[in-house]
Structures are given as structure tokens and as C-alpha cells.
N, C-alpha and C positions, 0 to 999 in steps of 0.2 A: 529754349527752356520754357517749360510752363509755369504759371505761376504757382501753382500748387507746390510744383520740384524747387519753386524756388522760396517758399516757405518751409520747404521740407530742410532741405540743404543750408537756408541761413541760419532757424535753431538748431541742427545739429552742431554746425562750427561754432557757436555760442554756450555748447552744454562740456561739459569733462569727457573723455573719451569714455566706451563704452556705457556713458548711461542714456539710456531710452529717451527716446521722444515725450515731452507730458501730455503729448495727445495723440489718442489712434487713428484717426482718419481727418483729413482736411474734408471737411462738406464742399467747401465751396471756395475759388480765390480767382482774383484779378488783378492784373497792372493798374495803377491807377494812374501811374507817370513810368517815366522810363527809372528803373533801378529801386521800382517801389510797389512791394504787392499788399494785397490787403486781402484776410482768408478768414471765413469763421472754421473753428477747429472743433473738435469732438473730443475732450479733454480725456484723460485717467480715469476720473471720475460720473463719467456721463454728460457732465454741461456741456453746453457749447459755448466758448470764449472766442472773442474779435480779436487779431493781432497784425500787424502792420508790423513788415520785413523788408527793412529798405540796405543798400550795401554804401559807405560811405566811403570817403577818401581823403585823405590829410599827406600832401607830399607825394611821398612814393609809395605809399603805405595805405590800405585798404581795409575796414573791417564790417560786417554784418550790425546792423541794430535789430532789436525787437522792442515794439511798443504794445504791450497789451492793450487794448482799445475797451473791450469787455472781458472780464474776468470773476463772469458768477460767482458764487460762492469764496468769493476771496485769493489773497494772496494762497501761492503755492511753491514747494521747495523738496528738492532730492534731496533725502536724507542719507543717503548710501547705498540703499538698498531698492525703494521707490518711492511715486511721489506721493505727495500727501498736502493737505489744505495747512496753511499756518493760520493758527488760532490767535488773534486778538484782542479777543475777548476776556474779560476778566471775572472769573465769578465772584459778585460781593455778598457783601453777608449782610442782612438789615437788621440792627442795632434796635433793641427793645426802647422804647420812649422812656427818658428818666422824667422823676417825675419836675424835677430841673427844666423843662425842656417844654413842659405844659404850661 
């Protein structure tokens, strides 16, 4: 398996069934160790984000991690429908100076 196929295949086991990839094309990926790739990706939105997809194992039991390593423009989350940036940001309002304050 390539690394690429294997950045592909561990977000998908990672996301709900039927919802898409958050990103359209892997640019670029390598092993970096055995059971550990590292890809920059070509997101939803245009950016391209670092992410490290290693397969781990506890017992008998097996499951995929994903590390974003770079993630432009912020956090991101399937809403149901597609992806989209989550906002953190909070817009505040600036308060007129009383004259208390001077």
C-alpha cells in the first residue's frame, strides 16, 4: 500500500459513513516509520494542511489516529451536508469611553 492510499483509507475509517473526504487530493505523502505516514493534503477549501495517519493497537484491537500537524485556516467539521471552517472568533463590540473611565 502507498502512502498516500494509506492516508486516504485511515480518514475515511475515521469519518461517518458516506461523508466525503475534507480534502481532494493528497499532494504529496510518506512513511516516516513503519504504520506512520505523513501527507500534505489539498483541503475543501483550497489550503493545503499537514496530517500524520498512523494505525495503532491496544490488545486485540486496532484503530487509525489522525494528527493534523498544519491546519490553515483553522479548525474544520461536517455539518451534515459539507465541510466547513469552524469559527472561533468572536466578534466584540468596543464600548464608547464613559467619562468615568478618563
Amino acid at each position: 500500500m502507498t502512502a498516500t492510499q494509506w492516508i486516504i483509507d485511515g480518514m475515511q475509517a475515521c469519518l461517518p459513513k458516506r461523508c466525503p473526504l475534507p480534502f481532494t487530493t493528497v499532494e504529496s505523502a510518506a512513511f516516516i516509520k513503519t504504520g506512520v505516514a505523513r501527507g500534505q493534503v489539498r483541503l475543501f477549501d483550497g489550503l493545503v494542511g499537514t496530517l500524520q495517519v498512523s494505525r495503532q493497537s491496544c490488545g486485540s484491537s486496532s484503530f487509525w489516529c489522525i494528527h493534523w500537524q498544519e491546519l490553515p485556516g483553522g479548525a474544520i467539521k461536517w455539518n451534515g451536508a459539507r465541510w466547513e471552517r469552524v469559527c472561533t472568533c468572536q466578534k466584540m463590540e468596543l464600548a464608547e469611553p464613559q467619562a468615568s473611565d478618563l
